[in-house]
N, C-alpha and C positions, 0 to 999 in steps of 0.2 A: 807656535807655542803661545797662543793655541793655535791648536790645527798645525798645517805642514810651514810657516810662514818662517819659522826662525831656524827650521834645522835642515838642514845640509849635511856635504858629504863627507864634510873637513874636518882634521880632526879638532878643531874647537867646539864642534858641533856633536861630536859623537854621546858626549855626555849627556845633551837633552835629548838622544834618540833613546838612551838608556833610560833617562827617565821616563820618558812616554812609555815605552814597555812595560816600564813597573805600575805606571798608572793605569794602564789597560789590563796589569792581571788582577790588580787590585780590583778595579771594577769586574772583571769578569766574576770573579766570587761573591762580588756585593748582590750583583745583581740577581743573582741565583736566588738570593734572601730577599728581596726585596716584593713588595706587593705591589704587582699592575703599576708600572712606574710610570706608563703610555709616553713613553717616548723615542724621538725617530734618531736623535743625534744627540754625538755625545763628542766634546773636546778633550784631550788632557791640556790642562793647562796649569796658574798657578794662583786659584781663587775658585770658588764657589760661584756662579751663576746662572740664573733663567735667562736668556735669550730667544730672540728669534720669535715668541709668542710664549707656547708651553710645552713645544714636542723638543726644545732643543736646550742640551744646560755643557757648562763649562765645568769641571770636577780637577780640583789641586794632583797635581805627579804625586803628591806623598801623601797626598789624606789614607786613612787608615776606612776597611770596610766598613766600619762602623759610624765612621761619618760620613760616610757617604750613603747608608743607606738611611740616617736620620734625614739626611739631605734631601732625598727620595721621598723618603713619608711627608715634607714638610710640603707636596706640590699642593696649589691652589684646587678648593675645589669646581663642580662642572658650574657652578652658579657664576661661582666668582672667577670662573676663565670667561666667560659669556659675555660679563657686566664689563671685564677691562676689556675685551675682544669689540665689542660696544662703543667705549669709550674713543677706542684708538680710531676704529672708523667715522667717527661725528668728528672727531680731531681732522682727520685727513680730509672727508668733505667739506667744512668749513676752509680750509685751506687751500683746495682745490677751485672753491667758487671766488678767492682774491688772486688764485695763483694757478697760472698751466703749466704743471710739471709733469712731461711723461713719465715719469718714473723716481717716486719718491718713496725711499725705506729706510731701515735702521741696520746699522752692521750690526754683527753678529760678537762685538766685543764690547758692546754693551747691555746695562739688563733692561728689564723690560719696564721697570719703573723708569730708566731714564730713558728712554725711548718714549716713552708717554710724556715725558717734561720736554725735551726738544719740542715733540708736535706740538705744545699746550703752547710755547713759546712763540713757534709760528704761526699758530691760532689766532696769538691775541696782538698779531702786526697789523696796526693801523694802516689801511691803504690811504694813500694820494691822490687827487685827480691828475697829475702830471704822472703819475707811475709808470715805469716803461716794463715791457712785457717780459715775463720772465726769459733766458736765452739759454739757459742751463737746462741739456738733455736730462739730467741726474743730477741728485739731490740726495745726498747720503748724511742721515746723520748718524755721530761716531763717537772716540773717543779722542779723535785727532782731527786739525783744520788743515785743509791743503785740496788740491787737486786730487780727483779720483783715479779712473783707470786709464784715463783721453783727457781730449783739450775737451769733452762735453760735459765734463763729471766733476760737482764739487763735492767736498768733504768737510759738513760744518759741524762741530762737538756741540752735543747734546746740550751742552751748560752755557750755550750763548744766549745774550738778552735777545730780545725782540728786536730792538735797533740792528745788535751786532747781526741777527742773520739776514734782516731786510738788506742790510749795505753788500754783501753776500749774494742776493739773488738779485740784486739790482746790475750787478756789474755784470760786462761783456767778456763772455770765455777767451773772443779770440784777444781782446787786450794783457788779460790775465795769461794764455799761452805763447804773448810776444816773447818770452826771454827763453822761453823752454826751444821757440821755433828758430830762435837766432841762432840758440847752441845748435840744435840743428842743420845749421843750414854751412855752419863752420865745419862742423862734424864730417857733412858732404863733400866738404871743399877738400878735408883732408885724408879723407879715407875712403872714397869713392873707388879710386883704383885698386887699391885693396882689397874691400870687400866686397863689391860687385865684378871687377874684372877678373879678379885672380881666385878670390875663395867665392866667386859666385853668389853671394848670400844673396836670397830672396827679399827679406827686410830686415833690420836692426834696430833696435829702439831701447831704450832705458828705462826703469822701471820708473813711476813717478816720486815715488821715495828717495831714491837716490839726488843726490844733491849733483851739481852740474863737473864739480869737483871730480866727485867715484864713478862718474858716469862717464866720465872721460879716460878715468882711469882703468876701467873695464875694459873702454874699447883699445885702448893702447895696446894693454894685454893682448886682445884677439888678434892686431896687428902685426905685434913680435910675433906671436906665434903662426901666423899666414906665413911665414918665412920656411914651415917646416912642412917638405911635400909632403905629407902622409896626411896632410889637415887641409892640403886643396885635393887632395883626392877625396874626402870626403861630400856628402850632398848635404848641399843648406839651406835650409828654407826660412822660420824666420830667427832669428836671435835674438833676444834680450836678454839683457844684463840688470842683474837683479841685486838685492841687497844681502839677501842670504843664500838664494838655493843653488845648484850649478846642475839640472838634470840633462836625460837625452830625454824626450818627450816622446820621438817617435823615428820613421827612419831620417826626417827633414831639420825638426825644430827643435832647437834647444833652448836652455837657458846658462847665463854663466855668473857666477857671482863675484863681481866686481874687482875684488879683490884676491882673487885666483890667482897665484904665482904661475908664470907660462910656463912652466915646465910640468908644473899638474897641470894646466887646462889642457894642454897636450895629450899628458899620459893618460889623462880621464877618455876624452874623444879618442885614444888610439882603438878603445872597442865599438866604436861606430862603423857601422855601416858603407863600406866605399860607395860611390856613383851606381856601378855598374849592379851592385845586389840591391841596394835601394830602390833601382829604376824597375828589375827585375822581381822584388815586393812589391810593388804597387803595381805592375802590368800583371801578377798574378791576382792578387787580390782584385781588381776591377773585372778577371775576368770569371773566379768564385763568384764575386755578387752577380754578374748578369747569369751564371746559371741558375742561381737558386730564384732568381725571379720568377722563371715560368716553369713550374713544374708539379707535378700531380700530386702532392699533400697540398698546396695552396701556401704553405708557409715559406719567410722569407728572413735569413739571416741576417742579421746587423750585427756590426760593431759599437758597441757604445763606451767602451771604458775608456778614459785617458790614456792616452800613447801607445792605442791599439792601432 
């Protein structure tokens, strides 16, 4: 909210499901009215914004059609997407010739003027002769500071000085991921049997949002609940524990939200999948895809949707 990030299946969560609905029929009418809007995504969220360049904007749960199609008429025109489209790129290569970052962009929770002030900011970072090379896979700026998705990925707000982001890309991830790897390593010590021997799970990890507190608390949770054979008969593949959502992704991989009472994270996974039908989806499935490989229209089935 925006996007899928705050809502879940609980009922504290059901309220903002309702409101995303009403946001989406509201735009569905708007959009009907609205002239060539050329755009590819659309958020509900609880503000007004262009993101992502010009194909993608954020629109309030409650705005009314009429502000949203003002919203609409207000895009940039083809000159003036070109000229910031422009800009952003001279920003980034300048950047790129003080700094090697495989992979540097702007989330998608910020707009696109502040997306341009973050770059402008790392732009105008004096390098050092003593400079040590940048270590950070990823370079996201946001509306938040903190670690990204891994120990490779930082997360630096758009409204940092120059200094505050050089000290940022100067520092070593794995020093920055010693406290997260320690919890780790405790984590191992005490739930290894657990969850590897008894519920099997493929891997388990915590969201990086989650403070080391909820994240423990999470796993606790899946630990009481290993206790209930209907939940090691299930197939596990990898688990995390997240801050809002609690899905099944698919027949293997879930997610579970931290703070899930064992007795729904339970009743939730009681409609999963056991072992034996899991094992039995995926040995059919593998064996659909090798027939549509070779065969006399030349076409080839995929799956592409999440938790297909």
């Amino acid at each position: 909210f925006p996007f899928k990030e705050n809502i879940g299946f609980t009922e504290d969560q059901i309220q903002l499901i309702v409101q995303c609905l009403e946001g989406v029929q509201t735009f569905e009418s708007a959009i009907k009215l609205a002239v060539s809007p050329e755009i590819n995504s659309v958020g509900i969220s609880n503000r007004f914004l262009r993101t992502g360049g010009f194909k993608t904007i954020l629109i309030p749960w409650d705005s009314s059609s009429e502000e949203i199609i003002a919203f609409l008429s207000g895009q940039a025109s083809k000159e003036e997407q070109e000229h910031f489209l422009e800009k952003i790129l001279t920003l980034k290569n300048q950047i790129n010739k003080k700094f090697r970052i495989f992979s540097l962009y702007c989330s998608q929770r910020i707009s696109n003027k502040q997306c341009m002030s973050g770059y402008r900011s790392m732009a105008l970072i004096d390098t050092v002769q003593n400079m040590k090379p940048v270590r950070w896979q990823e370079i996201i700026l946001d509306d938040r500071q903190g670690l990204g998705k891994d120990s490779h990925s930082f997360r630096i707000k758009y409204d940092s000085s120059s200094e505050e982001i050089f000290k940022v890309l100067q520092k070593d991830p794995q020093k920055v991921w010693i406290p997260r790897k320690k919890m780790y390593e405790s984590i191992k010590l005490k739930y290894k049997q657990v969850f590897e021997k008894q519920l099997k799970i493929g891997k388990y990890f915590c969201s990086v949002e989650l403070t080391e507190i909820n994240c423990l608390r999470g796993l606790a949770t899946l630990s009481e609940a290993s206790k209930n054979q209907d939940m090691r008969m299930k197939p596990w593949g990898t688990v995390s524990i997240e801050k809002y959502n609690t899905f099944i992704k698919d027949d293997f991989d879930v997610s579970i939200r931290f703070d899930l009472p064992t007795e729904e994270l339970v009743a939730y996974f009681s409609s999963k999948e056991n072992k034996a039908k899991a094992t039995e989806n995926a040995v059919l499935a593998e064996k659909l895809k090798q027939r549509t490989l070779n065969n006399s229209s030349g076409l080839r089935a995929v799956c592409d949707l999440e938790g297909m």
